[in-house]
PyMOL commands that place a pseudoatom at each C-alpha (Angstrom):
pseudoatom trace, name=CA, resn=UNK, resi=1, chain=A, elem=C, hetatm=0, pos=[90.615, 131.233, 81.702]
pseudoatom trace, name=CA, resn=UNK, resi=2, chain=A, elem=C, hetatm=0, pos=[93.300, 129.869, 79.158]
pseudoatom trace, name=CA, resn=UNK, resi=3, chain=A, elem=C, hetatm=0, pos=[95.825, 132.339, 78.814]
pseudoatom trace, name=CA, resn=UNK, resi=4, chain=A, elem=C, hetatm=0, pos=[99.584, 131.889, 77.596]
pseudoatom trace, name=CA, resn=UNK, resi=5, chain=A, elem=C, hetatm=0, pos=[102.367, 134.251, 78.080]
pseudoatom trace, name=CA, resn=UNK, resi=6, chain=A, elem=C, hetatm=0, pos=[105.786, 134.108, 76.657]
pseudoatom trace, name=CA, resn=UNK, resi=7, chain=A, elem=C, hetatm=0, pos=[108.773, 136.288, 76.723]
pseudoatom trace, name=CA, resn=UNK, resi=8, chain=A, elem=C, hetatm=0, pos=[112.113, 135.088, 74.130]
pseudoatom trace, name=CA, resn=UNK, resi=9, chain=A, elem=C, hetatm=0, pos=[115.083, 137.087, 73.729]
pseudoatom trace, name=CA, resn=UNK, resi=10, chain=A, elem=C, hetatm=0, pos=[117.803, 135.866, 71.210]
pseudoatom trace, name=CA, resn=UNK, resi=11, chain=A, elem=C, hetatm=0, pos=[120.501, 137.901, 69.866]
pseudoatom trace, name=CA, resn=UNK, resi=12, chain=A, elem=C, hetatm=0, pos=[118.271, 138.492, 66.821]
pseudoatom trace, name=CA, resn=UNK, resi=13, chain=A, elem=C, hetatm=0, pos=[114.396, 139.463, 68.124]
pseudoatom trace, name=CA, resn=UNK, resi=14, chain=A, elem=C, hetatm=0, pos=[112.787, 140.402, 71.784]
pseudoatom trace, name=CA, resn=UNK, resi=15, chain=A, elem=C, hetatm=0, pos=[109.452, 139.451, 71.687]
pseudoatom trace, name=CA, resn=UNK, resi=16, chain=A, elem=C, hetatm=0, pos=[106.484, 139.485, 74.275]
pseudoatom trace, name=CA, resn=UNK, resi=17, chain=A, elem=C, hetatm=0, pos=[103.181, 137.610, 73.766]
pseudoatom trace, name=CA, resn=UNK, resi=18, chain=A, elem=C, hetatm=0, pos=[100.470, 137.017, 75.747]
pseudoatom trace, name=CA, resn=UNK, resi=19, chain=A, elem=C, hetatm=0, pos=[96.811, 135.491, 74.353]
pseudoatom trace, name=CA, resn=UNK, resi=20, chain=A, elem=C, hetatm=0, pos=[93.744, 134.164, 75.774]
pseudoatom trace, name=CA, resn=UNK, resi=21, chain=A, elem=C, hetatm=0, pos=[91.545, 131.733, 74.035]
pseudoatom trace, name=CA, resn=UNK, resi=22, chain=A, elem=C, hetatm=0, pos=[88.325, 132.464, 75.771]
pseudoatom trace, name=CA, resn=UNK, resi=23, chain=A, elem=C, hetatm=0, pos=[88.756, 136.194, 74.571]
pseudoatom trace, name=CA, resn=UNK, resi=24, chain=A, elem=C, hetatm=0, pos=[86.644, 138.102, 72.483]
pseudoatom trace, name=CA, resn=UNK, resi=25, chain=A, elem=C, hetatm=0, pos=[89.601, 139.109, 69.634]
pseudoatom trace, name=CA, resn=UNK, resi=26, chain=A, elem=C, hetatm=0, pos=[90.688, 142.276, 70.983]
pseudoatom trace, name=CA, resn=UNK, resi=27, chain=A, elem=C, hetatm=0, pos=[94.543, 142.589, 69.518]
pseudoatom trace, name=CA, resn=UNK, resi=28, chain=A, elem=C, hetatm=0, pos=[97.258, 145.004, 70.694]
pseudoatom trace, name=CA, resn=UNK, resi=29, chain=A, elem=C, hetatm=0, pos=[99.766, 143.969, 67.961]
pseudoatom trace, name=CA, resn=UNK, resi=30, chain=A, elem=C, hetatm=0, pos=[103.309, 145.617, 67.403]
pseudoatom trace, name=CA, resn=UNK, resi=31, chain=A, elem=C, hetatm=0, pos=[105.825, 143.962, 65.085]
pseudoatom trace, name=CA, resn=UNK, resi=32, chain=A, elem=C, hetatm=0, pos=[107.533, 146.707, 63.373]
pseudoatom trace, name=CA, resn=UNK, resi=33, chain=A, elem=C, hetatm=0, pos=[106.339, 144.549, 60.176]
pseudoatom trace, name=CA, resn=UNK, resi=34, chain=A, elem=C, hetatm=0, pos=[103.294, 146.778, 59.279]
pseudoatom trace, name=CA, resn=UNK, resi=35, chain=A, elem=C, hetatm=0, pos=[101.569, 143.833, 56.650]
pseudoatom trace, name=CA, resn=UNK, resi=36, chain=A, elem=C, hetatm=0, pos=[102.360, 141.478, 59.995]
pseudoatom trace, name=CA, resn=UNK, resi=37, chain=A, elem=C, hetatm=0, pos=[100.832, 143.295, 62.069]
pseudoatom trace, name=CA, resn=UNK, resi=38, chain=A, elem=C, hetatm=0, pos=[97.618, 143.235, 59.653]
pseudoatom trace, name=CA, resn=UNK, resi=39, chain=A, elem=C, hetatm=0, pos=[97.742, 139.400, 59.493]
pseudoatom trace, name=CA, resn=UNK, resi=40, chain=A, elem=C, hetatm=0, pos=[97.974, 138.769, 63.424]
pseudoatom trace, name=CA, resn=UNK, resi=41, chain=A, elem=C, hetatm=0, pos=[95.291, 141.341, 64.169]
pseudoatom trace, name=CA, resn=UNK, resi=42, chain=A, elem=C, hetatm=0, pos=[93.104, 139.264, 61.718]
pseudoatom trace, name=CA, resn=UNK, resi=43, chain=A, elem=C, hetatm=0, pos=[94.233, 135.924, 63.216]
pseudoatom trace, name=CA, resn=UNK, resi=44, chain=A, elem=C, hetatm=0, pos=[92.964, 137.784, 67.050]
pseudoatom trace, name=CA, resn=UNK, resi=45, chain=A, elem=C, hetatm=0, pos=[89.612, 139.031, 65.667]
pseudoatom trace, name=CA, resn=UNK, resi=46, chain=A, elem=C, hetatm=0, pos=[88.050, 136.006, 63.561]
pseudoatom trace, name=CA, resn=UNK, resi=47, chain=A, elem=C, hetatm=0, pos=[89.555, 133.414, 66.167]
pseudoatom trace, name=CA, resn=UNK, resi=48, chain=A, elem=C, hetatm=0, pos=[88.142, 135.632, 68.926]
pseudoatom trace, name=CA, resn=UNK, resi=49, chain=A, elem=C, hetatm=0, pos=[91.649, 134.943, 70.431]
pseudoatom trace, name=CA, resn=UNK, resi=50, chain=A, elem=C, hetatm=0, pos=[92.609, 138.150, 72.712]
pseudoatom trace, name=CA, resn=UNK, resi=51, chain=A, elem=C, hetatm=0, pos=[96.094, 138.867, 71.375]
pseudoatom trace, name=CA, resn=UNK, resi=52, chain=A, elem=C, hetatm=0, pos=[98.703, 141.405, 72.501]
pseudoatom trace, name=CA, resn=UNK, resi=53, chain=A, elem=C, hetatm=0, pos=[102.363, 141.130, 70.720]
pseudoatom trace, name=CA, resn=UNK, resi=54, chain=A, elem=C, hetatm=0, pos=[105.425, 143.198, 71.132]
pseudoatom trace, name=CA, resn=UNK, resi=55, chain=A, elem=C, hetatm=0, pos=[108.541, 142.774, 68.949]
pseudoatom trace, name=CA, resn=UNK, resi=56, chain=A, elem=C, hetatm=0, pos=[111.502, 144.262, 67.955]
pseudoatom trace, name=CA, resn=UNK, resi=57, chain=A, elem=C, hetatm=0, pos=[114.380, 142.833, 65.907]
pseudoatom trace, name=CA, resn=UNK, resi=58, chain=A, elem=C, hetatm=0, pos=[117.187, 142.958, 62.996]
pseudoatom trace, name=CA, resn=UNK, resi=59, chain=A, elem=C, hetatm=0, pos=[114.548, 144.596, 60.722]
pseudoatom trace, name=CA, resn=UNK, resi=60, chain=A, elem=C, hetatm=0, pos=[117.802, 146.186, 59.443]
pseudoatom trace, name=CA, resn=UNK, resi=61, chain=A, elem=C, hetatm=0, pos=[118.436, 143.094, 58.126]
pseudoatom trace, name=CA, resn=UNK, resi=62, chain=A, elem=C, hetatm=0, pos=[115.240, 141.934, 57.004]
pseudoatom trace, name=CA, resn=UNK, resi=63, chain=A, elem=C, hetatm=0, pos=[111.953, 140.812, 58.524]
pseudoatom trace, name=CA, resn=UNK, resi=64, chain=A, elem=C, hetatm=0, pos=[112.824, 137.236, 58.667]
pseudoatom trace, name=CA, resn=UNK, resi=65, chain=A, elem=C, hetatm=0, pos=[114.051, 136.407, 62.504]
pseudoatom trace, name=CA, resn=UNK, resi=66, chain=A, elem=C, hetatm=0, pos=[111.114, 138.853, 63.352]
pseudoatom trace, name=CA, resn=UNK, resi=67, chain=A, elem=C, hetatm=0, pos=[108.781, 136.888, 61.268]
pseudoatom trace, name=CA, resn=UNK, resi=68, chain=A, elem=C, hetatm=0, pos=[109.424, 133.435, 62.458]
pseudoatom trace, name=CA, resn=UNK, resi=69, chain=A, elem=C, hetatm=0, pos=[110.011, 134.269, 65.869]
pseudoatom trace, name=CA, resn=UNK, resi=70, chain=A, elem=C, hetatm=0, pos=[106.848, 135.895, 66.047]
pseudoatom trace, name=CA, resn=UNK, resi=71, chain=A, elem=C, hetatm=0, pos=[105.728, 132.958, 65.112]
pseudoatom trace, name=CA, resn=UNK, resi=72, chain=A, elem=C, hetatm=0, pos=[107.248, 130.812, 67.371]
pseudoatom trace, name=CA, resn=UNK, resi=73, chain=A, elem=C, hetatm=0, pos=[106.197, 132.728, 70.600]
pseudoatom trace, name=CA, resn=UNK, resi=74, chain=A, elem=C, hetatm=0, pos=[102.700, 132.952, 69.603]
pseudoatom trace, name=CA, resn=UNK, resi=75, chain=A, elem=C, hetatm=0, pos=[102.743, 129.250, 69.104]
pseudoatom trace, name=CA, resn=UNK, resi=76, chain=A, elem=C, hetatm=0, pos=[104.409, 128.617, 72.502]
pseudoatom trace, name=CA, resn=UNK, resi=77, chain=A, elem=C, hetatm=0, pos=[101.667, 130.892, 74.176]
pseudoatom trace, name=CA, resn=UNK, resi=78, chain=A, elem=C, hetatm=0, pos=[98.945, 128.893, 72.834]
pseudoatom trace, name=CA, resn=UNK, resi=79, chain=A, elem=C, hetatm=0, pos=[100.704, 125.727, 73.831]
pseudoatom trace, name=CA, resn=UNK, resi=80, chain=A, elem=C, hetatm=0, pos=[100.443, 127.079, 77.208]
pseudoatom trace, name=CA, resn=UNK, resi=81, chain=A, elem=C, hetatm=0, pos=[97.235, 128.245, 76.800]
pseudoatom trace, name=CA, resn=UNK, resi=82, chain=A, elem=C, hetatm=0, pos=[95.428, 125.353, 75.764]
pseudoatom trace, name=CA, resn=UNK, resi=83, chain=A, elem=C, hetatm=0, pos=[97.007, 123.292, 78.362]
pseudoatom trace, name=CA, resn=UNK, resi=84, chain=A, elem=C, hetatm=0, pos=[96.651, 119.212, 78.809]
pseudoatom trace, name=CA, resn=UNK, resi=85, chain=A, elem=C, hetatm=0, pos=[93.999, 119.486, 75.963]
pseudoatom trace, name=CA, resn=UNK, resi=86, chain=A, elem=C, hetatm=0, pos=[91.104, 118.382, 77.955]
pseudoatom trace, name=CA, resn=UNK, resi=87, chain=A, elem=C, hetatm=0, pos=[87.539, 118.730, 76.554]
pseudoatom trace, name=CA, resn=UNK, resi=88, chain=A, elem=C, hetatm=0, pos=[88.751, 120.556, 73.152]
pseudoatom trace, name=CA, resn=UNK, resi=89, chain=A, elem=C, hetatm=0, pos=[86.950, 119.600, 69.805]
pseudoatom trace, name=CA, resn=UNK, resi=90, chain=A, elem=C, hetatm=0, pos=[90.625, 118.909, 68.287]
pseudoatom trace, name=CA, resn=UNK, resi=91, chain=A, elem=C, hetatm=0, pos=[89.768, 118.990, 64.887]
pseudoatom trace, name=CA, resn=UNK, resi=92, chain=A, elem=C, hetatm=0, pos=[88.655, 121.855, 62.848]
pseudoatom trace, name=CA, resn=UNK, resi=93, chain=A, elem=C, hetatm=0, pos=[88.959, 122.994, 59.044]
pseudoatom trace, name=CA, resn=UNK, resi=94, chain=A, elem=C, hetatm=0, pos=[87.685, 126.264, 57.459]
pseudoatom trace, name=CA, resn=UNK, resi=95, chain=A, elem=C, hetatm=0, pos=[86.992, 127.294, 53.619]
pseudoatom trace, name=CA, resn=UNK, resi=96, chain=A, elem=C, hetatm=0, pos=[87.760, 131.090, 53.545]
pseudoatom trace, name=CA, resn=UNK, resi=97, chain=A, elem=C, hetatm=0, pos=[86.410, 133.185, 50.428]
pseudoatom trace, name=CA, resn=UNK, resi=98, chain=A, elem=C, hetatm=0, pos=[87.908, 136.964, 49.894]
pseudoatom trace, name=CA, resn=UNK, resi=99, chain=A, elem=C, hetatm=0, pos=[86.322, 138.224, 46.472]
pseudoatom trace, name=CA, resn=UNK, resi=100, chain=A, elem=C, hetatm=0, pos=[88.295, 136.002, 43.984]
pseudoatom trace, name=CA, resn=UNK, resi=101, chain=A, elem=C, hetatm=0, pos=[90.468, 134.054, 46.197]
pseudoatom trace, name=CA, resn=UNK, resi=102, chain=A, elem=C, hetatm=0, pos=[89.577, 130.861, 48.417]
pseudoatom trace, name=CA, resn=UNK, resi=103, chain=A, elem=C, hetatm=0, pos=[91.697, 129.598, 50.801]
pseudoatom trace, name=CA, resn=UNK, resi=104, chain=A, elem=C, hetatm=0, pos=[91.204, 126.150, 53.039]
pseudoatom trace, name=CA, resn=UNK, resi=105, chain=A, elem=C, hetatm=0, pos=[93.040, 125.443, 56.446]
pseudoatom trace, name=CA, resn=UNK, resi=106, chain=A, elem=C, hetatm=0, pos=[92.142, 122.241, 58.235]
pseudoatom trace, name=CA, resn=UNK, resi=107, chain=A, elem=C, hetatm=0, pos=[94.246, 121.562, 61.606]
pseudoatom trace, name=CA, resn=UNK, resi=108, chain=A, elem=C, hetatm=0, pos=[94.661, 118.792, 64.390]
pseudoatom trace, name=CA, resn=UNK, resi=109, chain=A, elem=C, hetatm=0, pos=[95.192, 120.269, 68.137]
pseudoatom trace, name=CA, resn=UNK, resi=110, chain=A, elem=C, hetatm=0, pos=[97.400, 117.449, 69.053]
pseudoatom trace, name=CA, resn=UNK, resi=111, chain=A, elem=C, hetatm=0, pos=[100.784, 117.884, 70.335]
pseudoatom trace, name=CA, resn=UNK, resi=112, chain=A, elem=C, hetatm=0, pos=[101.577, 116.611, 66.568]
pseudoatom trace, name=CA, resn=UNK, resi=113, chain=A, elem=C, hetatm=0, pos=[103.515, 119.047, 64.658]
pseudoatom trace, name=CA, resn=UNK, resi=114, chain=A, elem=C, hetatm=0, pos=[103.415, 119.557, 60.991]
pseudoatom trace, name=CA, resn=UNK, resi=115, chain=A, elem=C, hetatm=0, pos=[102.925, 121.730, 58.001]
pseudoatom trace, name=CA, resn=UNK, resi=116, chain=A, elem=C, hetatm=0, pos=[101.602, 121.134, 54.589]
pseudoatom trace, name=CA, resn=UNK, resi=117, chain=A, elem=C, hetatm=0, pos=[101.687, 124.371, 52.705]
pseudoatom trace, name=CA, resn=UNK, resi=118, chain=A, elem=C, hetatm=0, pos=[99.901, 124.783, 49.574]
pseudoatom trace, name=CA, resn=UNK, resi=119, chain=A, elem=C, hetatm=0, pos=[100.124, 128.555, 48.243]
pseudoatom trace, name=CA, resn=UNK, resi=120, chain=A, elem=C, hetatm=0, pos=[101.707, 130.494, 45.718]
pseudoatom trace, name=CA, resn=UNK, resi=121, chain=A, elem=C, hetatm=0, pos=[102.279, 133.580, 45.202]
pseudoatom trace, name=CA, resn=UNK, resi=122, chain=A, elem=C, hetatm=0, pos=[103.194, 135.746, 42.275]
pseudoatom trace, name=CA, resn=UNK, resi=123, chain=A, elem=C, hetatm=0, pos=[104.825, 138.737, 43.488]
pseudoatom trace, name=CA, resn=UNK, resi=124, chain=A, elem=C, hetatm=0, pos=[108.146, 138.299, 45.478]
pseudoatom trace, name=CA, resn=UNK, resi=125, chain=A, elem=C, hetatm=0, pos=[106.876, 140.871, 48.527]
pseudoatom trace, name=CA, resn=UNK, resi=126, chain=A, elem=C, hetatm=0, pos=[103.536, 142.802, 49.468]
pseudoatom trace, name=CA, resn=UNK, resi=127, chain=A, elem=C, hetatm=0, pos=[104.333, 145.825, 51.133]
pseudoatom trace, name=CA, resn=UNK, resi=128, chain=A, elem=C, hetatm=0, pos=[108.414, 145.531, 52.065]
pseudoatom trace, name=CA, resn=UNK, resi=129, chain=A, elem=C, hetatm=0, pos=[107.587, 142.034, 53.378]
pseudoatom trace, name=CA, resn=UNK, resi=130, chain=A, elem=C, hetatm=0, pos=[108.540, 139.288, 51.474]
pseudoatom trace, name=CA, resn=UNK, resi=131, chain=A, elem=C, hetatm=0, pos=[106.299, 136.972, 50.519]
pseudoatom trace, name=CA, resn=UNK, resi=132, chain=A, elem=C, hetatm=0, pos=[107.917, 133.417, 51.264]
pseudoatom trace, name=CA, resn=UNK, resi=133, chain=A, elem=C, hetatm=0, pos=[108.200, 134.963, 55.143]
pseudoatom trace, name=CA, resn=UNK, resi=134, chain=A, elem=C, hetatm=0, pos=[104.397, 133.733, 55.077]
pseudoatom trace, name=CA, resn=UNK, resi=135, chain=A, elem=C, hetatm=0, pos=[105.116, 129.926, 55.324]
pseudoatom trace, name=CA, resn=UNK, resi=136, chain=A, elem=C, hetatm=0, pos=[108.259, 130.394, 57.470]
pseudoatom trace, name=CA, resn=UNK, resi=137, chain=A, elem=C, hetatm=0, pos=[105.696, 131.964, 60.329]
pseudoatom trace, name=CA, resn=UNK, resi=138, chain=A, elem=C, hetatm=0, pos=[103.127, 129.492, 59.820]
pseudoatom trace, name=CA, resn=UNK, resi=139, chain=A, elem=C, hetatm=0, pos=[105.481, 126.655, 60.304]
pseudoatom trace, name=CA, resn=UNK, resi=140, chain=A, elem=C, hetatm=0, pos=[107.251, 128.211, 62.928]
pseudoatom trace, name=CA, resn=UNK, resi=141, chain=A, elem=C, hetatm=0, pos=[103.672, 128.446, 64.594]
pseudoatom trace, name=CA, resn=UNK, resi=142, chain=A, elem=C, hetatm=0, pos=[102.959, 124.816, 63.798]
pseudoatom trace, name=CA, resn=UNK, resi=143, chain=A, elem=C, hetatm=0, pos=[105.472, 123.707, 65.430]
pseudoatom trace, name=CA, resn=UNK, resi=144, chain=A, elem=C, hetatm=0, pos=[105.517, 125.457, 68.398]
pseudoatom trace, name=CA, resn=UNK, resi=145, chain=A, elem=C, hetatm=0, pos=[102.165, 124.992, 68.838]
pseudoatom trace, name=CA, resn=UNK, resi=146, chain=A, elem=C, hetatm=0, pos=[102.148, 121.668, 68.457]
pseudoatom trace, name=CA, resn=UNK, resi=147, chain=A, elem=C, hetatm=0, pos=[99.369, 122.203, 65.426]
pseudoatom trace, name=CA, resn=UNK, resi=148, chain=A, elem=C, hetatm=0, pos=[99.300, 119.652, 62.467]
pseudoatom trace, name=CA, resn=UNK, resi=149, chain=A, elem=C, hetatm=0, pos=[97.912, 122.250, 59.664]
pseudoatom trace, name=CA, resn=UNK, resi=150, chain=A, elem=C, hetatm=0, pos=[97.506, 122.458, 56.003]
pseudoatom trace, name=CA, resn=UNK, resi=151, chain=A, elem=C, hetatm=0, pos=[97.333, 125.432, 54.163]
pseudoatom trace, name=CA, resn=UNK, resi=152, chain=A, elem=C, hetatm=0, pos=[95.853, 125.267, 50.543]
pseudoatom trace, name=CA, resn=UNK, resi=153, chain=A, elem=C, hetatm=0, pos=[94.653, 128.177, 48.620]
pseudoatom trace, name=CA, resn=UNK, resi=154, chain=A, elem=C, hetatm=0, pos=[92.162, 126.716, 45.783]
pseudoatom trace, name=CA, resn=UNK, resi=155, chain=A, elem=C, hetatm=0, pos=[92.405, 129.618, 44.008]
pseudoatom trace, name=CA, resn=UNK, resi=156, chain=A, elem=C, hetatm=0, pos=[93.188, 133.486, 43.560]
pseudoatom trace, name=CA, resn=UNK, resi=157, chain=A, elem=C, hetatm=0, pos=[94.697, 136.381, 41.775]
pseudoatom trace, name=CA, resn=UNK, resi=158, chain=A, elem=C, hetatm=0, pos=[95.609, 138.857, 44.206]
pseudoatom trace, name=CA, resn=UNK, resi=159, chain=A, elem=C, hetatm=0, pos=[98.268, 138.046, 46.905]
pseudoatom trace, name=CA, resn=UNK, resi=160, chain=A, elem=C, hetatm=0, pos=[96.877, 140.132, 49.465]
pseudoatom trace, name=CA, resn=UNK, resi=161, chain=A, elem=C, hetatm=0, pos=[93.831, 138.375, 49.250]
pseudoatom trace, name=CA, resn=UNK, resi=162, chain=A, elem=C, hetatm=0, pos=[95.885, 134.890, 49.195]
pseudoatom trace, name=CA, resn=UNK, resi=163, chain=A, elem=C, hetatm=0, pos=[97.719, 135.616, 52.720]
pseudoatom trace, name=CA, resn=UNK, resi=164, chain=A, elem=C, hetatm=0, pos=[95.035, 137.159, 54.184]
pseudoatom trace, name=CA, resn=UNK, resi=165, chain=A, elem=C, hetatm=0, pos=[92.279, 134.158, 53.548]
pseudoatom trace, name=CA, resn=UNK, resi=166, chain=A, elem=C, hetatm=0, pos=[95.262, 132.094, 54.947]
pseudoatom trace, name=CA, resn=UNK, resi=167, chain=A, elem=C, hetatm=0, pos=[95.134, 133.476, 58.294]
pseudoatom trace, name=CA, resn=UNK, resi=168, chain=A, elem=C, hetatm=0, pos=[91.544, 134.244, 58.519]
pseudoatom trace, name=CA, resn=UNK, resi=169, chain=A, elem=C, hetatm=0, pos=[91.022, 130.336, 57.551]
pseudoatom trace, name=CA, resn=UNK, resi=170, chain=A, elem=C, hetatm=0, pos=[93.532, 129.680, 60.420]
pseudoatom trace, name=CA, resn=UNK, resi=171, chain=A, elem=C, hetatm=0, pos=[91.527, 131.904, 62.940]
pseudoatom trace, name=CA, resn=UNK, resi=172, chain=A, elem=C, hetatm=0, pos=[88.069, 130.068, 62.308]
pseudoatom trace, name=CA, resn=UNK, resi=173, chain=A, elem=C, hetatm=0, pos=[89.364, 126.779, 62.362]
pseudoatom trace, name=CA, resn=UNK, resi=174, chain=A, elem=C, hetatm=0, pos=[91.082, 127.646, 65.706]
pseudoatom trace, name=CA, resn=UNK, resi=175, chain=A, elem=C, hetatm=0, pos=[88.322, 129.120, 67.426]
pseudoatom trace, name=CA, resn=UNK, resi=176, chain=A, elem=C, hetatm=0, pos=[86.242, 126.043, 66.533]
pseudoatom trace, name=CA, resn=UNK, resi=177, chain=A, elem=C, hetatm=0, pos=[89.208, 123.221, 66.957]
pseudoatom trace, name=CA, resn=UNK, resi=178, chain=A, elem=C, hetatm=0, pos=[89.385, 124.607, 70.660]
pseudoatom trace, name=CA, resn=UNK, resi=179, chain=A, elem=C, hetatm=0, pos=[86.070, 125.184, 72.172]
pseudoatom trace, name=CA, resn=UNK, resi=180, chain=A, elem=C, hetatm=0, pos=[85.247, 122.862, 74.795]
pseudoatom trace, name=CA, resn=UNK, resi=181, chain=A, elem=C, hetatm=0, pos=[82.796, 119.917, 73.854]
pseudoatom trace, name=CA, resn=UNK, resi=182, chain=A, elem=C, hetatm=0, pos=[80.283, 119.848, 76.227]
pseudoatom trace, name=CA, resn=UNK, resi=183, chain=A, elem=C, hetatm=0, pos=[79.849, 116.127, 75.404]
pseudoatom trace, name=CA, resn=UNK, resi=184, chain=A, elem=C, hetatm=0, pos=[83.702, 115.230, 76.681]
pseudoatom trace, name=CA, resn=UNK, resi=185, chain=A, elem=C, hetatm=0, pos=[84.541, 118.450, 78.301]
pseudoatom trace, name=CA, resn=UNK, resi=186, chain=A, elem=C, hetatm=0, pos=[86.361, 116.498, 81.095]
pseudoatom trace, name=CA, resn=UNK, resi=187, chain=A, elem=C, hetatm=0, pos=[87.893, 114.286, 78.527]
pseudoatom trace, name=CA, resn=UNK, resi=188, chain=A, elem=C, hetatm=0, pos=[91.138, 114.408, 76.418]
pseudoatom trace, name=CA, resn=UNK, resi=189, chain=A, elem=C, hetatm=0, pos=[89.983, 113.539, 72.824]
pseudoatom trace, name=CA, resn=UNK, resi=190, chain=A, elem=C, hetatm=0, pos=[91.974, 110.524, 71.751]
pseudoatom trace, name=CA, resn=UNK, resi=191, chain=A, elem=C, hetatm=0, pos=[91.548, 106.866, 72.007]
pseudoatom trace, name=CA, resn=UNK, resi=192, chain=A, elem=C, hetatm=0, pos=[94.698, 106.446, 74.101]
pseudoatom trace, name=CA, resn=UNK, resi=193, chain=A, elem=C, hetatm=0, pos=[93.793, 109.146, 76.654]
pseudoatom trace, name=CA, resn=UNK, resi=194, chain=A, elem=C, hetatm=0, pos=[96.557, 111.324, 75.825]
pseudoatom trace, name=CA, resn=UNK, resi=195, chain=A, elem=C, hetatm=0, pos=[97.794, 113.596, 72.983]
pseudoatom trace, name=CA, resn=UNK, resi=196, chain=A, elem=C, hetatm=0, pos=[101.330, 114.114, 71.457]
pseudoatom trace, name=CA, resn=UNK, resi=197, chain=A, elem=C, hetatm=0, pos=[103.887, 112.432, 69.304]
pseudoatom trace, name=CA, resn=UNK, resi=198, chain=A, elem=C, hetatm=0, pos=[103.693, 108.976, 70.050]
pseudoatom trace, name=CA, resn=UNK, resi=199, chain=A, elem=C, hetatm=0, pos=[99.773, 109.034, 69.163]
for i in range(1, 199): cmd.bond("trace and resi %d" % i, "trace and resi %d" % (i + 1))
show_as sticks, trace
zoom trace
């Protein structure tokens, strides 16, 4: 099975993460960042990722360290999860409707980092979260994850519907981007045999 597990303790957040890819998307998610919660238990069930998250941080502050770190950890798990990269489809993209909104994600498994985000909101915060947080946890995911990803909503009116197309477009085009090819399922897919930054 791929499974990741990651524990990070700053002065700021504690988190615990642990995922599997093979899963089924059964979550277990605890932020203390109730609309973040929402958005990772989505990302779990339509990427069929198992998912179980425990954080607490500065919320006092604001949900920003929580946020990104969350981000980072989960990123780092599925780093370890998806290990030398062997036999995964790499490349995936989804188009995501929710009633007026549509939202495409397309994303390179590749040891490549990097984020193109495309999405606007008009309200400043849904819920108490604020609504720029939404790009600082998908980069901090990108990155850690080693994930080349752009995020592009087409179009939409309501923000909750924005954000949540966002990470349901993520989830599909993961699940898909790391199933195993039975084609090249002992093979890394790349030209040069290997994946990561110098590719």
């Amino acid at each position: 099975m791929r499974e990741g597990s990651v524990k990070r303790a700053t002065k700021e957040t504690e988190i615990e993460v642990w995922l599997d890819l093979d899963g089924t998307g059964t979550y277990d998610v605890q932020t203390g960042i109730g609309f973040l919660d929402h958005m990772l238990e989505q990302l779990s069930r339509h990427s069929l990722m198992d998912l179980k998250v425990r954080a607490t941080g500065d919320l006092h502050i604001d949900f920003h360290h929580t946020t990104e770190d969350t981000g980072i950890a989960i990123g780092e798990a599925f780093s370890q999860a998806i290990g030398d990269l062997k036999g995964i489809r790499r490349y995936a993209s989804a188009l995501i409707p929710m009633d007026e909104t549509l939202t495409r994600v397309a994303l390179d498994v590749s040891n490549r980092p990097y984020l193109i985000w495309n999405v606007a909101f008009s309200r400043d915060k849904l819920g108490d979260m604020d609504t720029e947080l939404f790009k600082e946890w998908f980069q901090a995911f990108a990155q850690a994850a080693g994930i080349t990803l752009h995020v592009e909503n087409l179009y939409g009116e309501n923000n909750h519907h924005i954000i949540e197309s966002c990470f349901k477009a993520l989830a599909r085009s993961l699940r898909d981007a790391v199933e195993i090819d039975a084609r090249r399922s002992d093979a890394v897919p790349s030209t040069k045999g290997v994946l990561g930054g110098s590719l």
